[in-house]
N, CA and C of each residue as an Amber inpcrd file, in Angstrom:
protein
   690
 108.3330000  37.3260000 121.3030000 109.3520000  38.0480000 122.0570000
 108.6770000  38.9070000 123.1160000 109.2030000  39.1940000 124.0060000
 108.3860000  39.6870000 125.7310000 108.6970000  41.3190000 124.8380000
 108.3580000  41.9790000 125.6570000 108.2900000  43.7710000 125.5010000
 109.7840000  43.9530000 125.6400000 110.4140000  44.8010000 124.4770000
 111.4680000  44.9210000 124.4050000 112.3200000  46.0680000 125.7190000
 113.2790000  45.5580000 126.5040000 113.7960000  46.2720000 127.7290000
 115.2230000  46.8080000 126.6720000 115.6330000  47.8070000 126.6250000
 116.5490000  48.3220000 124.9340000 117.5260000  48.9770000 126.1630000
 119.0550000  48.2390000 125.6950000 120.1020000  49.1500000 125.9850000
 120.9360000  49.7690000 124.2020000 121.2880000  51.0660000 124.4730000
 122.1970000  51.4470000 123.5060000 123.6200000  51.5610000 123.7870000
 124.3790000  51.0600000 122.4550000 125.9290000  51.1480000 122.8590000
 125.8420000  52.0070000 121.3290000 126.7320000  53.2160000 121.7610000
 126.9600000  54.3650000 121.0510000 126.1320000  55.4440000 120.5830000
 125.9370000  56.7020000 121.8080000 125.3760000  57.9950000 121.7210000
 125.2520000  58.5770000 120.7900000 126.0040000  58.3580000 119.4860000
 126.5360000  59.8480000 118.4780000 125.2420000  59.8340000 117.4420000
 125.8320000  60.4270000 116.6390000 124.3930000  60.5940000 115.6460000
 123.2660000  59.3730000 115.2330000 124.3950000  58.6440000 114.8610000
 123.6640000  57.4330000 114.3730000 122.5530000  57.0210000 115.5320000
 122.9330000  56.9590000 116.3740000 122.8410000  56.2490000 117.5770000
 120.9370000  57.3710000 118.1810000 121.8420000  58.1840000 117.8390000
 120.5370000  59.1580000 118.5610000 119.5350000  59.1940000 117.5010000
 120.1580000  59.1600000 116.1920000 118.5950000  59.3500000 114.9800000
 117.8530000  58.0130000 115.3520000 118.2750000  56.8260000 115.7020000
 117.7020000  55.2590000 115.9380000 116.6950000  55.7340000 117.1630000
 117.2450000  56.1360000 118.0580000 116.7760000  56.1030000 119.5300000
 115.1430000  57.3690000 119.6810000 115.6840000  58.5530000 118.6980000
 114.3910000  59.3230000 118.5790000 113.1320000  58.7290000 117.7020000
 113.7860000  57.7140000 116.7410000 112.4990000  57.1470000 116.0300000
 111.6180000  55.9880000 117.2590000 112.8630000  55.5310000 117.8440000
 112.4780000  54.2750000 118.9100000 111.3210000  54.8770000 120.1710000
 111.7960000  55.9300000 120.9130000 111.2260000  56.8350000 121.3120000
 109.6820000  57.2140000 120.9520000 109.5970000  57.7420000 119.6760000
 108.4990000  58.1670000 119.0640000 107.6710000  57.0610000 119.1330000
 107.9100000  55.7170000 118.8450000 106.5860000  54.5880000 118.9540000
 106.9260000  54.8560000 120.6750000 107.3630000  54.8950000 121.2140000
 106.9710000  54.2080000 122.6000000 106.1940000  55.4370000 122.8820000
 106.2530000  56.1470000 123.0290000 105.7050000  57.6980000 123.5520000
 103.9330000  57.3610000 122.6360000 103.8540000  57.0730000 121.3460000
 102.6390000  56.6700000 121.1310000 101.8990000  55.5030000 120.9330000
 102.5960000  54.8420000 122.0710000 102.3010000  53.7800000 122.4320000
 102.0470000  52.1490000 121.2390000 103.2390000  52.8690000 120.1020000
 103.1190000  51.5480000 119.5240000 103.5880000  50.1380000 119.8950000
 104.9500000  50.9470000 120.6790000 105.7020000  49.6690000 121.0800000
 106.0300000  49.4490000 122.2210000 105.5740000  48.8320000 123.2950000
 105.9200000  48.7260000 124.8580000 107.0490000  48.7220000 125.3040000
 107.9360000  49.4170000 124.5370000 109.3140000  48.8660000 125.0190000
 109.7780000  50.1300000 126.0170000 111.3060000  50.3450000 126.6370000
 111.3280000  50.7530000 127.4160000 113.1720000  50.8030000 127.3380000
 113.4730000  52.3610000 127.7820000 115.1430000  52.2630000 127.8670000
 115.2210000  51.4210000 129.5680000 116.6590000  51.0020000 129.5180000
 117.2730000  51.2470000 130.8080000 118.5810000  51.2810000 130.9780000
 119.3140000  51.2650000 129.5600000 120.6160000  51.3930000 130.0110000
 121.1740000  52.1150000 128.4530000 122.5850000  52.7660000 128.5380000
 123.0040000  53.4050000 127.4770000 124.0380000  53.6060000 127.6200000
 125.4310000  53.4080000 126.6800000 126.8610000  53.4030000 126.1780000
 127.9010000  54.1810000 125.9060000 128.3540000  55.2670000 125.9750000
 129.5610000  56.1360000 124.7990000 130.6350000  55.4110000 125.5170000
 131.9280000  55.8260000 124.9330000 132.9590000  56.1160000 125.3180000
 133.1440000  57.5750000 126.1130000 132.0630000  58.3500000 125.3820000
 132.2460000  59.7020000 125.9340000 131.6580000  59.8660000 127.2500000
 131.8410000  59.7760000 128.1240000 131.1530000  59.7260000 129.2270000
 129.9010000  61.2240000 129.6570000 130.1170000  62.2230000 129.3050000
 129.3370000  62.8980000 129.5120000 128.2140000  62.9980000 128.2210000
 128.6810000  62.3680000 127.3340000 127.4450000  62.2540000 126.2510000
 126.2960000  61.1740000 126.6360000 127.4060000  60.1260000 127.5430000
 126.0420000  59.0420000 127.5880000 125.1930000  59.7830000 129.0040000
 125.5400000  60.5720000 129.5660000 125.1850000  61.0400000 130.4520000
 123.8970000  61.9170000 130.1690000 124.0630000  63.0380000 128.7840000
 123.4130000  63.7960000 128.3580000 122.0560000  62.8520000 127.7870000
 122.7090000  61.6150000 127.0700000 121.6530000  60.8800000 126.0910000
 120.9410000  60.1040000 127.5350000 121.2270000  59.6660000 128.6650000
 120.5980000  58.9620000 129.7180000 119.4190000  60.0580000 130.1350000
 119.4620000  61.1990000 130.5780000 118.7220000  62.3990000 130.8650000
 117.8470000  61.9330000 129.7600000 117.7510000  62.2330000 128.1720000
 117.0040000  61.8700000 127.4560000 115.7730000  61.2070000 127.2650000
 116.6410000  59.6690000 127.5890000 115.7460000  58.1800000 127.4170000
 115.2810000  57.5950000 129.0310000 115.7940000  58.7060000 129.6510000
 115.6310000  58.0730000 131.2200000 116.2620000  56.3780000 131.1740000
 117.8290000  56.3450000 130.6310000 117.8800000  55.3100000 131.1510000
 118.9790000  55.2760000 132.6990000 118.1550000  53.8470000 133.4620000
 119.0130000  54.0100000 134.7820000 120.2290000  53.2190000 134.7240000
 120.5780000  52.7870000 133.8410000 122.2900000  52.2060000 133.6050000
 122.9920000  52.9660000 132.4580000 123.8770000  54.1910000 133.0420000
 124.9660000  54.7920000 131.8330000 126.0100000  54.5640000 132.4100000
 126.6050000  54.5910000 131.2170000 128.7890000  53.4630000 131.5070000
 129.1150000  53.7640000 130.0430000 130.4780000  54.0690000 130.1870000
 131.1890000  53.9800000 129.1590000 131.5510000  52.8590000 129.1040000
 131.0620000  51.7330000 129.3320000 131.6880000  50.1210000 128.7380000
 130.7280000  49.1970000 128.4790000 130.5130000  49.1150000 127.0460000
 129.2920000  48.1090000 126.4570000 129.2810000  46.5820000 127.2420000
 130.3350000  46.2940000 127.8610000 129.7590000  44.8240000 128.4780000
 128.7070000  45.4810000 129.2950000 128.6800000  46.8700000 130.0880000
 127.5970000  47.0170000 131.3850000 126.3700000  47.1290000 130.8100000
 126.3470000  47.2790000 129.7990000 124.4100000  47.6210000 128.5730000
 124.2220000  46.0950000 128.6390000 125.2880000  45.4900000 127.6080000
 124.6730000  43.8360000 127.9170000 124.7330000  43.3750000 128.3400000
 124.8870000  43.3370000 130.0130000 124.5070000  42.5930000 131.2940000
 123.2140000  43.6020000 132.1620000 123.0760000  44.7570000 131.4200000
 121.9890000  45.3300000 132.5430000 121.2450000  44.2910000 132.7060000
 120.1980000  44.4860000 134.0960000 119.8010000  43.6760000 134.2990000
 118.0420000  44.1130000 133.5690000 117.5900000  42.8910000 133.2430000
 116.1610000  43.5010000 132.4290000 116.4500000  43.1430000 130.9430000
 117.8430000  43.8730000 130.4270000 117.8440000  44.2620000 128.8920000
 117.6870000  42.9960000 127.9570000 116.8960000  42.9940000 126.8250000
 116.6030000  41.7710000 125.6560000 117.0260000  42.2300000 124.6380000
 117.5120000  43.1520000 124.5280000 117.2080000  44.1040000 123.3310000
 118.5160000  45.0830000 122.8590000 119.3830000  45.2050000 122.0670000
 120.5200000  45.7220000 122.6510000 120.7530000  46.7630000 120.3630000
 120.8400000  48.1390000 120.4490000 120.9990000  48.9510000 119.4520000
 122.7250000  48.3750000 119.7900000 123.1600000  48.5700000 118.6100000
 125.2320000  48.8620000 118.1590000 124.8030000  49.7110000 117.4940000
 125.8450000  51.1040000 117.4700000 125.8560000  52.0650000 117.1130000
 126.9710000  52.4840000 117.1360000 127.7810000  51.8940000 117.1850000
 129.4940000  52.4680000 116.9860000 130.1230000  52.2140000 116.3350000
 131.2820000  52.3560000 116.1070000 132.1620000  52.2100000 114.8420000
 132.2670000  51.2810000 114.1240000 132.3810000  51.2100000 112.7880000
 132.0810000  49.6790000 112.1850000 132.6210000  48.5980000 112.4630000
 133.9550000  48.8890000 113.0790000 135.0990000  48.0610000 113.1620000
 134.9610000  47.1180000 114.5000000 133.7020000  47.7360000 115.4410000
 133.3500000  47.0530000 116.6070000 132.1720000  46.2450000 116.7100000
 131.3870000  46.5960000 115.3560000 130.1300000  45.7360000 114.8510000
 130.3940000  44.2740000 115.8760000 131.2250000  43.8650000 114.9130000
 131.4230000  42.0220000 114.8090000 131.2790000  41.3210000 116.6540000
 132.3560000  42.3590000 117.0950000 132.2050000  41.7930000 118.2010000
 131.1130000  41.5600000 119.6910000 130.6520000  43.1690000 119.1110000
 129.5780000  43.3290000 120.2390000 128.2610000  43.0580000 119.7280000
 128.0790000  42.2830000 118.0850000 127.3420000  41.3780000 118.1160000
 127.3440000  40.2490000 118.4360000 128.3000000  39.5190000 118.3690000
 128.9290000  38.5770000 118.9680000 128.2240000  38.1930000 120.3950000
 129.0860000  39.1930000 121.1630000 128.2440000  38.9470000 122.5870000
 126.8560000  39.1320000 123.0700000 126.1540000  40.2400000 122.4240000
 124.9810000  40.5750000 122.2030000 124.4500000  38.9770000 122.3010000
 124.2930000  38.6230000 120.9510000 123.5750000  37.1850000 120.4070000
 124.4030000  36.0540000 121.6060000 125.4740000  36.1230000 122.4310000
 125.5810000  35.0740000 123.3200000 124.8480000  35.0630000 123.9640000
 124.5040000  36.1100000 124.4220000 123.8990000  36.4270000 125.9750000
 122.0890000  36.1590000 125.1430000 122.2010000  35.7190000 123.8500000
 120.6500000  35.9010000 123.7170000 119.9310000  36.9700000 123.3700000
 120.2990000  37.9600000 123.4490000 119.5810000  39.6180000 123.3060000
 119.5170000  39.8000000 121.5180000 117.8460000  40.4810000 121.4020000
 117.9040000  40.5760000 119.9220000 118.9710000  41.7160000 119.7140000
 119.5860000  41.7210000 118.4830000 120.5020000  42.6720000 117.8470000
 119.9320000  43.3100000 116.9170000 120.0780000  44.9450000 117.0480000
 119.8680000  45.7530000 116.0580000 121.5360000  46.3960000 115.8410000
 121.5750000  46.2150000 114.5330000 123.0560000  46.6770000 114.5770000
 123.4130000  47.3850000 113.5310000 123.5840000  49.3040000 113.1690000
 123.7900000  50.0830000 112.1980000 124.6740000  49.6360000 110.7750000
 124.2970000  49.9550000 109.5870000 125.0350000  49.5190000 108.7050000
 126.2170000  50.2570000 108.7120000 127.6810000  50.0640000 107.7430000
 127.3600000  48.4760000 107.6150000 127.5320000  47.6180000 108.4870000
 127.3520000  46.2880000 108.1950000 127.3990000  45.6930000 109.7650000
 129.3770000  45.5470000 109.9260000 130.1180000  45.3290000 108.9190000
 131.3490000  44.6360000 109.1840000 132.0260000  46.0180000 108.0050000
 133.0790000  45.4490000 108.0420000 134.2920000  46.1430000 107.1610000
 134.9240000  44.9160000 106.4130000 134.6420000  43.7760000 106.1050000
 134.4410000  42.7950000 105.3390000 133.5180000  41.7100000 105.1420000
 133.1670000  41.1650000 103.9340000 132.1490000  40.0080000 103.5180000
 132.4990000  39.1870000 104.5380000 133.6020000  38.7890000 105.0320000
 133.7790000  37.3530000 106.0620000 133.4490000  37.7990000 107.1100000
 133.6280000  38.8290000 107.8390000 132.8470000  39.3380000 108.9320000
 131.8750000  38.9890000 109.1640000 131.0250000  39.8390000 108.2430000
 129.6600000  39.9950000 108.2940000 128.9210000  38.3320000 108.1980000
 129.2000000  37.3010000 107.1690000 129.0280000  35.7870000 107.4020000
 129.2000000  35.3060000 108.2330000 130.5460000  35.6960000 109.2290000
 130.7720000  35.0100000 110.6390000 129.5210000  36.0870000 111.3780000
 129.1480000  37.2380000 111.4280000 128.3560000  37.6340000 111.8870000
 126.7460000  37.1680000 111.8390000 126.4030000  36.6510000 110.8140000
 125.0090000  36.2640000 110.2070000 124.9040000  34.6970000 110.6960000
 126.1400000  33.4250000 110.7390000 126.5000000  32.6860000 111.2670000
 125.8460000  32.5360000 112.8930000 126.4630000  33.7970000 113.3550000
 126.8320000  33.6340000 115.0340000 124.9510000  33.8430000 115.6000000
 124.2900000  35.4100000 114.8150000 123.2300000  35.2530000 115.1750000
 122.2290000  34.4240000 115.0980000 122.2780000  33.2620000 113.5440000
 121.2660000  32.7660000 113.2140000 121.6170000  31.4580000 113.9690000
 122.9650000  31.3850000 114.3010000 122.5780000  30.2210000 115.4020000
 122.6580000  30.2480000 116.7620000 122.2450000  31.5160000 117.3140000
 121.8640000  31.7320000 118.6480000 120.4760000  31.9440000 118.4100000
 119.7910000  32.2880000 117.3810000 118.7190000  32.2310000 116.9520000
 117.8560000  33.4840000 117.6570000 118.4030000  34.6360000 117.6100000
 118.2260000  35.6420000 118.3750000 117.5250000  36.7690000 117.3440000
 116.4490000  37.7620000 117.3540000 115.8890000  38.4650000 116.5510000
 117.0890000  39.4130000 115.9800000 116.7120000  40.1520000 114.6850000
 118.2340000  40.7170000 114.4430000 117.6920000  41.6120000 113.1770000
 118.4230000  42.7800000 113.4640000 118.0830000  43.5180000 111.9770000
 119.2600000  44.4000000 111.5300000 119.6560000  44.9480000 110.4490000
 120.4980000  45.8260000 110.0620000 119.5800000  47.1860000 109.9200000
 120.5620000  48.1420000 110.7470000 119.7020000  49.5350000 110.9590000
 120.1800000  50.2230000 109.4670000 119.4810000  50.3830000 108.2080000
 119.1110000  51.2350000 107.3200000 118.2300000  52.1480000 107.4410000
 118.6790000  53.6040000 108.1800000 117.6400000  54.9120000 108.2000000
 116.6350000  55.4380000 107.5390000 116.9060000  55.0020000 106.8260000
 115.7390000  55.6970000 105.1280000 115.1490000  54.4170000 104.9990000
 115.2270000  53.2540000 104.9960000 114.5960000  52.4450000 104.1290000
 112.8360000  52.5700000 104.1440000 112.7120000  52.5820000 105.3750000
 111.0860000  52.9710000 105.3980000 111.1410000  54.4950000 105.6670000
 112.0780000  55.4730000 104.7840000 111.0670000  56.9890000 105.1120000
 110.5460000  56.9330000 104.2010000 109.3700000  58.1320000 104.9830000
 107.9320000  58.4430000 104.1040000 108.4170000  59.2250000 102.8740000
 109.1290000  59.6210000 103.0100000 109.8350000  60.7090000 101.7160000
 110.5040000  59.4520000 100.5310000 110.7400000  58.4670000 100.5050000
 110.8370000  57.7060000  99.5860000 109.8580000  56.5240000  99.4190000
 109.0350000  56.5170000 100.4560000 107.5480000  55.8260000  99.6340000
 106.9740000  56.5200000  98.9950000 106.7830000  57.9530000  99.1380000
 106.3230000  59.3080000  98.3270000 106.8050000  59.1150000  96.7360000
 108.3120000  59.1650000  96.7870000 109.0130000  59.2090000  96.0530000
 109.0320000  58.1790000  94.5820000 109.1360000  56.5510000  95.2950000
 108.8120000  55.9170000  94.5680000 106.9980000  55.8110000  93.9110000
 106.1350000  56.3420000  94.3890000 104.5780000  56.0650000  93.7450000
 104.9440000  57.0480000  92.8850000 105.6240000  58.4640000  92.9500000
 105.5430000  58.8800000  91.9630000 106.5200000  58.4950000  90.6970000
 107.3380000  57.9340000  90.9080000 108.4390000  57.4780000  90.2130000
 107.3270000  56.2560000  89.0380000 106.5650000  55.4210000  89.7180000
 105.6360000  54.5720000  89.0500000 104.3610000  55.0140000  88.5960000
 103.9560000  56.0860000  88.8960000 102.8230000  56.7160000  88.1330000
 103.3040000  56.7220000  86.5890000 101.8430000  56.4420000  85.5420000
 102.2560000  56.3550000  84.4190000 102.3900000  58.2810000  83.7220000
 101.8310000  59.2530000  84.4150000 101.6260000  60.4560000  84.3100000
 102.7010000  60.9420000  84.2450000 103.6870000  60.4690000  84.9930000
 105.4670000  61.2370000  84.6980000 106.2960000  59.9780000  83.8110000
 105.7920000  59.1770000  83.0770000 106.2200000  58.7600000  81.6510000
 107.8680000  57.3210000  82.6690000 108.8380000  57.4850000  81.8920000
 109.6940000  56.2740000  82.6010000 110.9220000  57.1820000  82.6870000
 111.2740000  56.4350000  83.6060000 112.5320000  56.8700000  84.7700000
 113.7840000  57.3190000  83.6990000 114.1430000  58.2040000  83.9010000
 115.7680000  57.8390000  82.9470000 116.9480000  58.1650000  83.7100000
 116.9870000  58.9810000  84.6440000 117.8520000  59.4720000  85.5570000
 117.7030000  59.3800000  86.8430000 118.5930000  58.9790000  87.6650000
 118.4490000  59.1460000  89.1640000 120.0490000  59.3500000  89.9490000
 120.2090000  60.5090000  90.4350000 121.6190000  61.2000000  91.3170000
 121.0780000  61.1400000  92.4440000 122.1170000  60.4720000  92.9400000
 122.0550000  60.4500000  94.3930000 123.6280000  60.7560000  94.6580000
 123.5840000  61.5010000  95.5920000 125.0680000  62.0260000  96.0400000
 125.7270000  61.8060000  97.6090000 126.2750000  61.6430000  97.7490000
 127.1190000  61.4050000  99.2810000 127.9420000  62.5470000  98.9340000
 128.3560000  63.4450000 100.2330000 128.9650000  64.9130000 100.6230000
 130.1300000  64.4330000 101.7490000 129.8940000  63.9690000 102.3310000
 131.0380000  63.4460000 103.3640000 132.8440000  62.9280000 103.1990000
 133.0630000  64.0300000 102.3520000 134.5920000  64.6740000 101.9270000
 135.3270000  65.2200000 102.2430000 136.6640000  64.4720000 102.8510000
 137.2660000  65.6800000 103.3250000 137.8130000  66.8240000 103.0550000
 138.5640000  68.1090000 103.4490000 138.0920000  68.0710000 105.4460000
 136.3910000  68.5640000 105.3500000 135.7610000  68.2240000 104.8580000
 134.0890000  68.7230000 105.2480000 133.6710000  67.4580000 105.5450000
 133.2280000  67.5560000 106.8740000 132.4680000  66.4600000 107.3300000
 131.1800000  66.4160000 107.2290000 130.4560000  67.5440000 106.8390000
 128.7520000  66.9670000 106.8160000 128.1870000  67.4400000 107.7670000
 127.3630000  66.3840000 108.4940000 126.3790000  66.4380000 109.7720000
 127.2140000  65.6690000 110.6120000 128.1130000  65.2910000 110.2160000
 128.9870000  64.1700000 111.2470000 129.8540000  64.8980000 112.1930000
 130.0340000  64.5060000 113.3300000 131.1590000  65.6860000 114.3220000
 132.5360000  65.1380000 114.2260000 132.5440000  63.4070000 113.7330000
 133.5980000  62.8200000 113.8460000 134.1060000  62.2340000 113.0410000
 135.6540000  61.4610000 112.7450000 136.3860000  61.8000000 111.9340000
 136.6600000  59.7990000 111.4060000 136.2710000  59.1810000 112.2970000
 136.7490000  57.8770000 112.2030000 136.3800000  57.1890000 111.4370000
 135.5600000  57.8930000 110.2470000 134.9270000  57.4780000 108.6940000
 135.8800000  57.4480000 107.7730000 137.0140000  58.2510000 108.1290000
 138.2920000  58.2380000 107.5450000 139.8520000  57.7660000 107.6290000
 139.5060000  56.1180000 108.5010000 140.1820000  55.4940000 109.0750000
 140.1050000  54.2600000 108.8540000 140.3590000  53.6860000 107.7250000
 140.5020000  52.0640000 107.1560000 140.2570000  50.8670000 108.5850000
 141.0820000  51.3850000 109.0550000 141.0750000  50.2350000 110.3730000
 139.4080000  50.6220000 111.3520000 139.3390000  51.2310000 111.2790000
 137.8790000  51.4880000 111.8310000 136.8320000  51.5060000 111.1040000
 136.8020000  51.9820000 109.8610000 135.6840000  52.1400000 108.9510000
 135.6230000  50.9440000 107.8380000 136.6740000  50.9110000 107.3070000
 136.6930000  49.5750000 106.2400000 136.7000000  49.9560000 104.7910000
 136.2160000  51.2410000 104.9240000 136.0290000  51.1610000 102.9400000
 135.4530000  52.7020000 102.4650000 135.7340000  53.5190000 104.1200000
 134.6580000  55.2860000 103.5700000 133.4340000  55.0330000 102.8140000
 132.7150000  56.0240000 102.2170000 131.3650000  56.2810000 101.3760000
 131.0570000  54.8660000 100.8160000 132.2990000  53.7830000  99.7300000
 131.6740000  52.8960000  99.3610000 131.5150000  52.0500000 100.1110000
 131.5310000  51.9400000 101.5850000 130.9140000  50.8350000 102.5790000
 130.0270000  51.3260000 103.1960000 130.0540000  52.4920000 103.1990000
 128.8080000  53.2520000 104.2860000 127.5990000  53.9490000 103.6790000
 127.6180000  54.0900000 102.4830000 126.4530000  54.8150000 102.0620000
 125.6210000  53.5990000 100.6960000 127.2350000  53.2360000  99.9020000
 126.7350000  52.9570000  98.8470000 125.5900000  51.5980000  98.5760000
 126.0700000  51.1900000  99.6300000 124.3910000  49.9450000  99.9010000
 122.6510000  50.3690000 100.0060000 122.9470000  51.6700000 100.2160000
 121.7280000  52.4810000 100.6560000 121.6450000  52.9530000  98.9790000
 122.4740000  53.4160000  98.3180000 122.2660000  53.6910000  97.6030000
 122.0730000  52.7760000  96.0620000 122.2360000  51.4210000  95.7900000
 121.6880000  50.2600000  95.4740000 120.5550000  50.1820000  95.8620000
 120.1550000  50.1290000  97.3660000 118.6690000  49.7730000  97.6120000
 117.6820000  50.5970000  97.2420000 117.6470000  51.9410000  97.4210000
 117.1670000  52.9060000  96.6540000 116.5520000  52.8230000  95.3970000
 117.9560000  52.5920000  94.3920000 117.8140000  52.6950000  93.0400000
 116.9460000  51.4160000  92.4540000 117.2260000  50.1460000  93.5460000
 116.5610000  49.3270000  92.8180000 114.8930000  48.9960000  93.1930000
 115.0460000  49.1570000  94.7030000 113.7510000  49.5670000  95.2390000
 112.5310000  50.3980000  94.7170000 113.0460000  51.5120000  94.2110000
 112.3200000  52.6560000  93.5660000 111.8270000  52.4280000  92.2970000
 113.1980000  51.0040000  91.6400000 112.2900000  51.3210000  90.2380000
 111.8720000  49.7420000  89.8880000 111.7380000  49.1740000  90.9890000
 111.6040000  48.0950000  90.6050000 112.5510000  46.6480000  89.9220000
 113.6930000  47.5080000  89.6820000 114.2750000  46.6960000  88.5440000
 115.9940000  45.7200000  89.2550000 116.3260000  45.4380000  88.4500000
 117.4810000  44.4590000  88.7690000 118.8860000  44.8930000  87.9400000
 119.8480000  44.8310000  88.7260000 121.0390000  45.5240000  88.2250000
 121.8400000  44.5240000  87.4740000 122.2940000  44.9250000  86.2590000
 123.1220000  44.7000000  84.9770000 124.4360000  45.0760000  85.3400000
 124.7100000  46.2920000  85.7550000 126.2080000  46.3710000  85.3780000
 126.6130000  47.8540000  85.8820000 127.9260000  47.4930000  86.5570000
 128.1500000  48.5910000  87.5260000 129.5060000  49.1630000  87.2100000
 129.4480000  50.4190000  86.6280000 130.7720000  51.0650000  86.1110000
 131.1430000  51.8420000  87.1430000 132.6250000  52.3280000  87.8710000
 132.6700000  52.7810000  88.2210000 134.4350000  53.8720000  88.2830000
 134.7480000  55.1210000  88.5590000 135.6220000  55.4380000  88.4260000
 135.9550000  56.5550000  89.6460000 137.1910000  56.5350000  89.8460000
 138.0060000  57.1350000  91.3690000 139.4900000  57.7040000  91.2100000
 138.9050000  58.8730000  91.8480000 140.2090000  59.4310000  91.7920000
 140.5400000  60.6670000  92.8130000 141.4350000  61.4700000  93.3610000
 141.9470000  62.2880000  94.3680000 141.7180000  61.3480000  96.1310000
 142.0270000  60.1760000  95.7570000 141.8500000  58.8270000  97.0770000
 142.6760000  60.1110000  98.2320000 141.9590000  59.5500000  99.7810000
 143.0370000  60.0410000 100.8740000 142.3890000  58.9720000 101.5190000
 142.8120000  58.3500000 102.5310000 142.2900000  57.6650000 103.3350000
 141.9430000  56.9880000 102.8870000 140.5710000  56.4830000 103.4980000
 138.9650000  55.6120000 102.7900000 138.4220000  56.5470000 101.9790000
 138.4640000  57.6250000 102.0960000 137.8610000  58.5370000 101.5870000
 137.7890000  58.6500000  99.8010000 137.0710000  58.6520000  98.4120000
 137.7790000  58.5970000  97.0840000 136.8630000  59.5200000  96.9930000
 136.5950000  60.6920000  95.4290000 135.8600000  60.8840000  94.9350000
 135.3550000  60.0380000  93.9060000 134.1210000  59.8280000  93.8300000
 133.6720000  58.4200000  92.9610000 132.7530000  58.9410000  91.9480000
 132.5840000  58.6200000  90.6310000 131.5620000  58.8610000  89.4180000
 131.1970000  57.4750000  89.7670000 130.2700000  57.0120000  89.9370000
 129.6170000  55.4000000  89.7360000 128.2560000  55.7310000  88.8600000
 128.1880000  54.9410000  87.8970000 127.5500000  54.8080000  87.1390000
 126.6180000  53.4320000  86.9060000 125.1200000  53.3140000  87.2330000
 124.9000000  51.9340000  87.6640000 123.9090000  52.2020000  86.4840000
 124.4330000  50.5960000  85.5950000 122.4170000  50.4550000  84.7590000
 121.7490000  49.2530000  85.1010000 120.4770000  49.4120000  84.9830000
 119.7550000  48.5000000  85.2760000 119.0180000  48.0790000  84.3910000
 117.7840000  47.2530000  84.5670000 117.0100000  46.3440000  83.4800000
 116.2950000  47.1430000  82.5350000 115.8180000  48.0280000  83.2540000
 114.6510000  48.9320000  82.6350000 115.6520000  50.4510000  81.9100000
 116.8360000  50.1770000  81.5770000 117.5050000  50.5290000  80.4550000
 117.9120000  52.1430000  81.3200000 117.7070000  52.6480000  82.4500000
 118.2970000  53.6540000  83.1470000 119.3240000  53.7430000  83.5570000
């Protein structure tokens, strides 16, 4: 693949935690790549995030990122519910896709999605934030050291309840038609990979219970065991 030329479609958090890690290799010269174009709806955000990345194409309309001229390379970073499509075009036009989890708001989506890229045959990844932090490679050596004995517990919590939003400014996590499924589509995959990642092991059996539902939104007890009897 030539040196990646990277447009982003969607400024907001997600969008900006991707773009400062992306940033950081180019600045130390791991990765030759290079902005030139960038997305919101919000128009003065993509404005703020262009100042940023120095890119010279900002528009509030993702067809103008994937026609800049130059771009191979194209971040999705917006609402889940727009995944499908602007991968879609992404992978027409050829451009590798990086595209934030989850990718869809249903299993058939996401197959017509995995479908569309692998036969445009275009590079492609699902953006999981944590999967390579250093704070959970840390995490897991010590988890496998024989010095702290075997695993029996592991909490992991999601906070993003309403009305408290978190670190998030916006609200469209709590909107079926846009989001698909709240916390258990948006976090809880991260939180599988984690658990099984960390300990090595393979999942048995997944209890789970819900209750005070609004929206997408539930409070959830999930209770997961795995091989190694945790």
């Amino acid at each position: 693949m030539p040196d990646p030329v990277v447009g982003l479609i969607g400024c907001g958090f997600i969008g900006r935690f991707h773009s400062r890690n992306l940033r950081g290799v180019i600045r130390t010269e791991r990765v030759p790549a290079r902005y030139v174009a960038v997305c919101d709806r919000d128009a003065a955000r993509a404005q703020e995030f262009a100042a940023i990345t120095g890119a010279e194409v900002v528009t509030d309309a993702a067809e103008h990122v994937l026609t800049a001229p130059g771009v191979n390379a194209v971040y999705i970073c917006t609402e889940t519910s727009e995944h499908p499509e602007l991968v879609r075009r992404a992978a027409g036009l050829g451009l590798a896709v990086f595209c934030e989890k989850p990718l869809a708001r249903t299993l058939s989506e996401v197959e017509e999605m995995v479908r569309v890229v692998e036969a445009a045959g275009v590079v492609n990844q699902v953006g999981l934030v944590l999967r390579y932090s250093p704070v959970f490679t840390v995490l897991k050596e010590l988890m496998q050291a024989d010095e702290l004995g075997p695993l029996l517990t592991a909490h992991l919590r999601d906070d993003q309840f309403f009305p408290i939003r978190g670190h998030y400014a916006s609200g469209w996590r709590g909107e079926v038609s846009k989001a698909g499924g709240g916390t258990l589509i948006e976090q809880l995959p991260l939180f599988f990979e984690y658990d099984l990642t960390l300990t090595a092991s393979s999942l048995d059996l997944l209890l789970a219970a819900d209750h005070l539902a609004e929206a997408t939104r539930k409070r959830l007890a999930v209770h997961l065991k795995i091989d190694t009897g945790m």
